[in-house]
Structure formats: structure tokens, C-alpha cells
C-alpha positions as CSV (number, residue, x, y, z in Angstrom):
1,X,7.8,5.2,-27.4
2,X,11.5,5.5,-26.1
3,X,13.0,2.6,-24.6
4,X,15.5,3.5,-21.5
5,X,18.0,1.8,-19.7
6,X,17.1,3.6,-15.9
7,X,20.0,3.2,-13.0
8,X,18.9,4.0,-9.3
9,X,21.3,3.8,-6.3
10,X,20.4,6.8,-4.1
11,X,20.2,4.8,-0.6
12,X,20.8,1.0,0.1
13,X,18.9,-0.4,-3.0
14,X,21.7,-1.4,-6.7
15,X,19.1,-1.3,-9.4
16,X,18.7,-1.2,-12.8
17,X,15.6,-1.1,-15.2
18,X,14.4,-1.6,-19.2
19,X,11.5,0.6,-19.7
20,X,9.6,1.5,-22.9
21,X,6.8,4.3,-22.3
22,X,4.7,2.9,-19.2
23,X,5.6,-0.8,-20.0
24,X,8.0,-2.7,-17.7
25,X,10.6,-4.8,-19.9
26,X,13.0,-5.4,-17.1
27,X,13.0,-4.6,-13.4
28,X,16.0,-5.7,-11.4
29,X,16.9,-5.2,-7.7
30,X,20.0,-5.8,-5.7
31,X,18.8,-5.2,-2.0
32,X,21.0,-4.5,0.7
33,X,18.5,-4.7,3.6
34,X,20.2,-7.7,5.4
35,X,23.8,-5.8,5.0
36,X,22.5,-3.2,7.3
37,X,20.4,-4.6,9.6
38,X,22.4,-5.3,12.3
39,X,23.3,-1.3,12.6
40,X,19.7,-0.7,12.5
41,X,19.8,1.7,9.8
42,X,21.7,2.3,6.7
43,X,25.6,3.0,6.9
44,X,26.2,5.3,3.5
45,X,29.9,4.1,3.2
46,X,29.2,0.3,3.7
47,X,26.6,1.2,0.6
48,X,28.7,2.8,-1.7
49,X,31.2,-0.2,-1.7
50,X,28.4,-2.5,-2.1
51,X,26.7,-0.4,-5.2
52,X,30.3,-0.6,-6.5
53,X,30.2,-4.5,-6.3
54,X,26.8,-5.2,-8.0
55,X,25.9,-2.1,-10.6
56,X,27.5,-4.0,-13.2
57,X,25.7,-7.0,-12.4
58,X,22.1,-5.8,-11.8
59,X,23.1,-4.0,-15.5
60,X,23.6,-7.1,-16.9
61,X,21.0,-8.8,-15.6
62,X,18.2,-6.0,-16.4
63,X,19.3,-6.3,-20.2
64,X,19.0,-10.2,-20.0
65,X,15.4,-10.4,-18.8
66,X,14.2,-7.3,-21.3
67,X,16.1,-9.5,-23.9
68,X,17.3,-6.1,-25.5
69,X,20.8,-4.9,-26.1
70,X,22.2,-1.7,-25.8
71,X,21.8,-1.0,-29.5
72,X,18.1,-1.5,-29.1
73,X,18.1,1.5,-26.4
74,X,17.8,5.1,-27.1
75,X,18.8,7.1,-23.7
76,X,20.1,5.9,-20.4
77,X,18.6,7.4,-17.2
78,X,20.2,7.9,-13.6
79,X,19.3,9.2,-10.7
80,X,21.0,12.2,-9.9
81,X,19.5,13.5,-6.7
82,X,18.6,13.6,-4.1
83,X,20.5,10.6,-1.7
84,X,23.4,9.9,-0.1
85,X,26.2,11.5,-2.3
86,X,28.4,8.1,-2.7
87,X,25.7,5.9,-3.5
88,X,24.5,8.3,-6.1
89,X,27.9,8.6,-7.4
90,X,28.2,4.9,-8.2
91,X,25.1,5.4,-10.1
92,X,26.2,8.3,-12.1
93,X,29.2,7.2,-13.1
94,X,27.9,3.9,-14.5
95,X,25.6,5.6,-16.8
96,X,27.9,8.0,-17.9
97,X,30.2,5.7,-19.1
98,X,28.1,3.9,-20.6
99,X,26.7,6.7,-22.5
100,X,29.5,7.7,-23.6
101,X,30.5,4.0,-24.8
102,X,27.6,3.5,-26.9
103,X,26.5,7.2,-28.1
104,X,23.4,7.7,-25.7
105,X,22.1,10.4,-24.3
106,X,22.2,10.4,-20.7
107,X,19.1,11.8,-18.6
108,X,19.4,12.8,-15.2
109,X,16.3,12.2,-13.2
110,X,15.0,13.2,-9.5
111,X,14.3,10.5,-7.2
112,X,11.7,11.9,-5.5
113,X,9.7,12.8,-9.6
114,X,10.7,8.3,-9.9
115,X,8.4,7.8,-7.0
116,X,6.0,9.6,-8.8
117,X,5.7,7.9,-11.8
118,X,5.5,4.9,-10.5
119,X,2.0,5.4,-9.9
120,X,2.0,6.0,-14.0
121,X,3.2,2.5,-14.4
122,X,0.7,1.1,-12.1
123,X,-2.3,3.0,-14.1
124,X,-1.4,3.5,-17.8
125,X,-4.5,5.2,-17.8
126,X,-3.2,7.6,-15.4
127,X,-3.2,11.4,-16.2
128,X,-2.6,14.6,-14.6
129,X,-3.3,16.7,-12.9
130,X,-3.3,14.7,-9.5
131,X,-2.8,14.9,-6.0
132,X,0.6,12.3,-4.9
133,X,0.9,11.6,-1.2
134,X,5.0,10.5,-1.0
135,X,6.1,8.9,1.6
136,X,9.4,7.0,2.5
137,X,12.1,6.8,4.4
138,X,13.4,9.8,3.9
139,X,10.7,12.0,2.3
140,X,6.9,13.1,3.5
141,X,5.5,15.3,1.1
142,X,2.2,16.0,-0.6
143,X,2.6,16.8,-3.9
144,X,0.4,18.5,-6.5
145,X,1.3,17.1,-9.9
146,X,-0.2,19.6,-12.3
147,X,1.2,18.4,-15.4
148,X,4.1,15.8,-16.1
149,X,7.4,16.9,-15.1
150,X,5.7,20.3,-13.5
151,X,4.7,20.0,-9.6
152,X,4.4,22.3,-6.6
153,X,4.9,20.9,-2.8
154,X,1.8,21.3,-0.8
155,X,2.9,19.9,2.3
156,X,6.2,18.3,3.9
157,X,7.3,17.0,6.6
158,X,9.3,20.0,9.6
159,X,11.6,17.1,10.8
160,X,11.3,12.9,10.7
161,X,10.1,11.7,7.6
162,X,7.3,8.9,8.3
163,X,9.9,6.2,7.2
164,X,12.3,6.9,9.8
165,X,9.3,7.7,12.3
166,X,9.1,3.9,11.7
167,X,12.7,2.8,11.9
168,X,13.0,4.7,15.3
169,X,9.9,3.4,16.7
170,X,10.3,-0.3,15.7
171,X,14.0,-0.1,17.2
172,X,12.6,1.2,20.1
173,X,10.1,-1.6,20.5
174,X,13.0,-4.0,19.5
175,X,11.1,-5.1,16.2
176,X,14.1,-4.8,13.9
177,X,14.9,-2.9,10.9
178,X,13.4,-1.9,8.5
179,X,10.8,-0.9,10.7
180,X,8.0,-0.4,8.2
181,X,6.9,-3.8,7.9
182,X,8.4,-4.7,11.5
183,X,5.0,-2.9,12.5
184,X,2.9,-3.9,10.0
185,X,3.0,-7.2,10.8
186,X,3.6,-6.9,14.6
187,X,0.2,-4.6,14.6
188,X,-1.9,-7.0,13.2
189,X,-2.2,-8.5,16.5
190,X,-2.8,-5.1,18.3
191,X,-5.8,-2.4,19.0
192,X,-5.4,0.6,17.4
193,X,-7.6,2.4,19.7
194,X,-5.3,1.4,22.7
195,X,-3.6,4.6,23.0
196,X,-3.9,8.3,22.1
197,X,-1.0,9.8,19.9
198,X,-0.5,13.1,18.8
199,X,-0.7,13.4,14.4
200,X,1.7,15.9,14.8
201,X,0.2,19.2,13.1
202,X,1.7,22.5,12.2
203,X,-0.6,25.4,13.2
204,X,-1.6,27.4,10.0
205,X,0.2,24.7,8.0
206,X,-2.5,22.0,7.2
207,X,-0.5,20.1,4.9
208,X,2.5,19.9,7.1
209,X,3.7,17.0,9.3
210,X,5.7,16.2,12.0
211,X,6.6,13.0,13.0
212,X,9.6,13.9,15.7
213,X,6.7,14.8,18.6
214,X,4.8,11.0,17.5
215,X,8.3,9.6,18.2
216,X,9.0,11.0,21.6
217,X,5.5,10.2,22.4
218,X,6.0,6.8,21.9
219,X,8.7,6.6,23.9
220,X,7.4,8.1,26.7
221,X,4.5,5.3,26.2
222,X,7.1,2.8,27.2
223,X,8.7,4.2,29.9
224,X,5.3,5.2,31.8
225,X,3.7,1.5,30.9
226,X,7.0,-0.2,31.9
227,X,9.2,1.9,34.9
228,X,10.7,-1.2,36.1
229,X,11.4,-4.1,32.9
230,X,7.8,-5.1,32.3
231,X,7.1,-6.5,29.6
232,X,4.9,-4.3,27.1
233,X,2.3,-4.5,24.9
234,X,4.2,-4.5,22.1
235,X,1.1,-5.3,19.6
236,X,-1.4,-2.6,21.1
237,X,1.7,0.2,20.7
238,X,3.0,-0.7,17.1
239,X,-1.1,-0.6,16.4
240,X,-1.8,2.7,17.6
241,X,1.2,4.5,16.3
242,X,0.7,2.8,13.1
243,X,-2.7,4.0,12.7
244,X,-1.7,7.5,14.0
245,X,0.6,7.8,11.3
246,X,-2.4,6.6,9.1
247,X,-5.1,8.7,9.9
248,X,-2.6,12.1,10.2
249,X,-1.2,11.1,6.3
250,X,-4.4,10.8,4.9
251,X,-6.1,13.7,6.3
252,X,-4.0,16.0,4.8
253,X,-4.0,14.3,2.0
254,X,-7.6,14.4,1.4
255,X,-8.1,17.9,2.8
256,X,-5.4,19.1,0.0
257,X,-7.0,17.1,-2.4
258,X,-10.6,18.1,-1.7
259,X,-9.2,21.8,-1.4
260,X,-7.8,21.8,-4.9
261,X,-10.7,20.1,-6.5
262,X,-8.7,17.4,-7.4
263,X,-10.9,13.3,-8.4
264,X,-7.3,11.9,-7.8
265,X,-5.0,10.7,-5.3
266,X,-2.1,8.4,-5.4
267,X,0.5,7.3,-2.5
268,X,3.8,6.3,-3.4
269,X,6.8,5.4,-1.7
270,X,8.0,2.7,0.8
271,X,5.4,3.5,3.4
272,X,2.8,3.8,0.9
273,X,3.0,-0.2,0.9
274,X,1.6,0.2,4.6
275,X,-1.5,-1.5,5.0
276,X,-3.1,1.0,7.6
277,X,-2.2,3.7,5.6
278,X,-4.0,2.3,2.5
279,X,-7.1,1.6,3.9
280,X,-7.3,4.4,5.7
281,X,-6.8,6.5,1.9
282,X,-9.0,4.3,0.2
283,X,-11.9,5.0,2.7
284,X,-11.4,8.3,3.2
285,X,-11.4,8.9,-0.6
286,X,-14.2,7.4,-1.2
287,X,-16.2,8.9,0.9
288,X,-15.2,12.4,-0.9
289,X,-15.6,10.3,-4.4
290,X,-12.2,10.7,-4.9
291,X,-10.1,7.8,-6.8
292,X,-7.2,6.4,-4.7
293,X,-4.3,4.7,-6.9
294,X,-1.5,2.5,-5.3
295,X,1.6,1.0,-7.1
296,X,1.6,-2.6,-6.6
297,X,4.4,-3.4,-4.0
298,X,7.2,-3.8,-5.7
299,X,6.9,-0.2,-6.7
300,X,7.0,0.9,-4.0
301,X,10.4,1.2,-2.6
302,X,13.4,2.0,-4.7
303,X,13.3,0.2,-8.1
304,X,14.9,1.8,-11.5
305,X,11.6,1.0,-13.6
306,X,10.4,4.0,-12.0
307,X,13.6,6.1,-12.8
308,X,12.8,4.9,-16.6
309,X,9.4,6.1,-16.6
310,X,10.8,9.6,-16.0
311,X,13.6,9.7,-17.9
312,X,11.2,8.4,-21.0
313,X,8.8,11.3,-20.1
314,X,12.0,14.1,-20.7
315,X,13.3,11.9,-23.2
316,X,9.8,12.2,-25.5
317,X,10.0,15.8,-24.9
318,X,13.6,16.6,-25.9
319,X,15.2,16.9,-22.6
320,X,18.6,15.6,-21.7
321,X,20.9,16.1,-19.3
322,X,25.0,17.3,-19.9
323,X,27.8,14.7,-19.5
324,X,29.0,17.2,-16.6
325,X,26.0,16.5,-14.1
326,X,26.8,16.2,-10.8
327,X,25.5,14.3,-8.0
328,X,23.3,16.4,-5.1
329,X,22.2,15.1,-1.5
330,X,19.4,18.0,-1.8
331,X,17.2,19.6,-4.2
332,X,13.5,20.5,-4.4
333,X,11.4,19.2,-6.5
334,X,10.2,21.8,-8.0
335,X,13.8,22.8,-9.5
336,X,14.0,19.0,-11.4
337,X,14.1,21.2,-14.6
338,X,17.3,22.5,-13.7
339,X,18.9,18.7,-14.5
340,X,18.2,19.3,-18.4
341,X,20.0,21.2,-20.7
């Protein structure tokens, strides 16, 4: 069982991990949430500088609670791609060095394959193949994992992801940032039968989403319920856009799943912490007796323990990465094999 020292900063979140196998030794998080708040979104230069500031320290801290030392470490994992090019920088450069310090191989690793094995440390029981419905702030795919480190995109999202669906619509209703939770909360209040909202599908694409046409909806919403200033109800929209996004998610999800004769489903990702969205999967697989598996909150957004449960998978099977790696804003999924030498 390798034990890996796993650096994430693709976005706004400093983070650094201790894994061994599936088992959480360390798990440490430097947030920058409040930092960007007030610009309602996250400001990628503002981020680097601030990755700069704490990657040592969240380093430091992640060895202290796993009560390990580098000596007792046998590879150090990063993520490589895809974020925002100067974040991930920050992160790269960290674990190269201190590869190269202390003699350790270095394995790159694919944000997007992280969020996917965090449902493996939520389930150590977990085993492909399954279906994996990932959804964040920048991603909406639906995922076929057929074996570890071997997957094929099903569906995607043709333009917002459902993460930034949220932002946009929570800053419209003046609910703050991040949104996710903004509306969450606020629609615990509301009726999500209150208004009809298009789920957004792709003719002879029933995996595909699109969140841009939900947005603009929403916005019309507003202007038609409130011409001149009234006030609106705020509760009632957040609800039924909420549970559009819901329903539209785990459709597809289900209808993939059911398509592919596959007994399990897990969602991962920030807005796979969304309450709607995970009763909605957990009813809807159940009725197909299909098992529906959730990381526990803290797994769900950006976190390194999920980084080191990859990068122990390629480690156990002999892949590492070269010392010349390079940071990517893009790259598919399905070409995360192309990070190992």
C-alpha cells in the first residue's frame, strides 16, 4: 500500500494530503472562498499569489496531522491539469521540488480522475466498473468508469457547467457567492413546483446538458415577475431552479446508467454536495435498484486526499510521471494516460 504526499491547487482551494491506499492519513485545506467573494467569482491572479503564500504551510501541516515524514513517503502526487494555468503552476512546482529534494517520484494526476476517486475513499468497498455523475464548478460530465484509470465521457455539458449555472443564478438573485450553497439553503424555504424551467437537453444527445438556456430562463423569470423593483420570490425561484438542475442531472444519469447495465452510480464534485440533487439520485436509483454512492462533504470540493488516491492507483501500477511535466488549462479525460511515462 503506497503512501503519497498529494498537492492540489487547480482553482481557489491550497491543499495538501497524506494518503495510504484508500485510507485518509491527513487531509488539509487552505480555502480562499472569503478572498473572492466580494468579486463574485474567482480572480485567477489574486489565486496564484495566494497558493504561493500557503503551499508551504498546508505542506507542513498535512505531514503534522499524518505524523509521517518525508522519509516515510514513497511518491508525491500533483495535480497537473486541468485549472487555471497559475494556480496549477504553484502546485507543480512545489512537488517537483520536493521530489527532487528527497528522491521521490513525482505523479502527475488529472483533476477531474481526483474527483473520481473520491468516491473510492468514501466506499473502500468500491469497485469498477461504475457509472460517476461529476459535477462542479467547472465540469458536468457523466462518466463511465470501466476500469481504474480507464474511462470514456458519456455526456458533458455544450456550455455552463452546473457550478457556475449556480454562481450566475445566485448573483443574480443577490444570494452571494459561492452560489451552490447560497441556494441550497435559500430554497429550503421555497416550492419547487413554483415555476417551469427548461433541463436544458441536446436533441440526439441524451447525456448532454446545457445549463446556459436554464440561466437566461431564470433571468427572464425576474424581469417578467418584477418590471418595476418588486420584490421577488426569492425562495420559490432558487427552489425551482434548484430542482431543475436536480431532476435534468439525474435523469441522464440514470438513463446512461440503466443503458449500460450498470448496479452503480456515484456523484462527485462540489455540486454533488447539493441536497436536491442527492435525493433526487438516490430515489431515482432506487427505483431502477441501482446503488447510489456519495462522498461525505468534505470530498466533495477540491481536497488533495482525492489527488492521493489517484496518484497511489498509478503509483501500485508503475506509472510515474517525468520531472518535465507541464501544467495544462485543458485536457480530456480520456488522454490522463498521456501524464505517465
Amino acid at each position: 500500500m503506497p503512501t503519497i504526499l498529494a498537492i492540489e491547487s487547480s482553482c481557489d482551494e491550497t491543499a495538501a494530503a497524506v494518503v495510504r491506499d484508500r485510507q485518509i492519513l491527513s487531509n488539509v485545506v487552505s480555502s480562499q472562498i472569503l478572498t473572492h467573494a466580494s468579486f463574485g467569482g474567482v480572480v485567477p491572479e489574486i489565486a496564484a499569489r495566494q497558493h504561493v503564500e500557503t503551499i508551504n504551510l498546508v505542506i507542513a501541516q498535512a505531514y503534522r496531522d499524518s505524523e509521517l515524514t518525508c522519509a516515510d513517503i514513497d511518491g508525491i502526487a500533483v495535480t497537473t491539469a486541468p485549472g487555471l494555468v497559475g494556480s496549477l503552476m504553484i502546485g507543480v512546482t512545489a512537488a517537483k521540488t520536493l521530489a527532487m529534494l528527497h528522491q521521490k517520484p513525482l505523479i502527475a494526476v488529472h483533476h477531474l480522475e481526483g474527483h473520481i476517486c473520491s468516491s473510492l475513499l468514501a466506499d473502500p468497498n468500491l469497485e469498477p466498473p461504475f457509472l460517476c455523475l461529476l459535477v462542479s464548478g467547472g465540469h458536468s460530465s457523466i462518466i463511465l468508469v470501466k476500469d481504474y484509470t480507464d474511462y470514456q465521457v458519456m455526456g458533458k455539458t455544450r456550455d455552463d457547467a452546473a457550478g457556475e449555472a449556480f454562481d450566475k443564478v445566485a448573483r443574480l438573485l443577490g444570494l452571494g457567492y459561492p452560489g451552490g450553497p447560497a441556494i441550497d439553503k435559500m430554497a429550503i424555504a421555497g416550492n419547487p413546483q413554483a415555476f417551469k424551467l427548461p433541463q436544458g437537453r441536446i436533441p440526439d444527445f441524451p447525456y448532454d446538458s446545457s445549463f446556459s438556456g436554464l440561466k437566461t430562463a431564470v433571468l427572464r423569470l425576474t424581469q417578467k415577475l418584477s418590471p418595476n423593483g418588486e420584490p421577488l420570490p426569492i425562495a420559490d425561484i432558487a427552489a425551482s431552479f434548484q430542482e431543475t438542475v436536480a431532476l435534468a442531472l439525474a435523469t441522464r444519469t440514470i438513463k446512461c446508467a440503466v443503458a449500460n447495465n450498470l448496479s452503480t452510480i456515484v456523484a462527485v464534485g462540489g455540486v454533488a454536495a447539493n441536497s436536491a440533487l442527492r435525493s433526487r439520485l438516490v430515489s431515482m436509483a432506487t427505483a431502477h435498484d441501482i446503488r447510489a454512492v456519495f462522498p461525505p462533504l468534505s470530498l466533495c470540493t477540491d481536497n488533495a486526499a482525492m489527488i492521493g488516491c489517484a496518484g497511489a492507483i498509478h503509483f501500485a501500477r508503475g506509472q510515474t510521471s517525468s520531472m518535465q511535466i507541464v501544467t495544462r488549462s485543458r485536457l480530456n479525460i480520456e488522454e490522463c494516460q498521456s501524464l505517465y511515462v
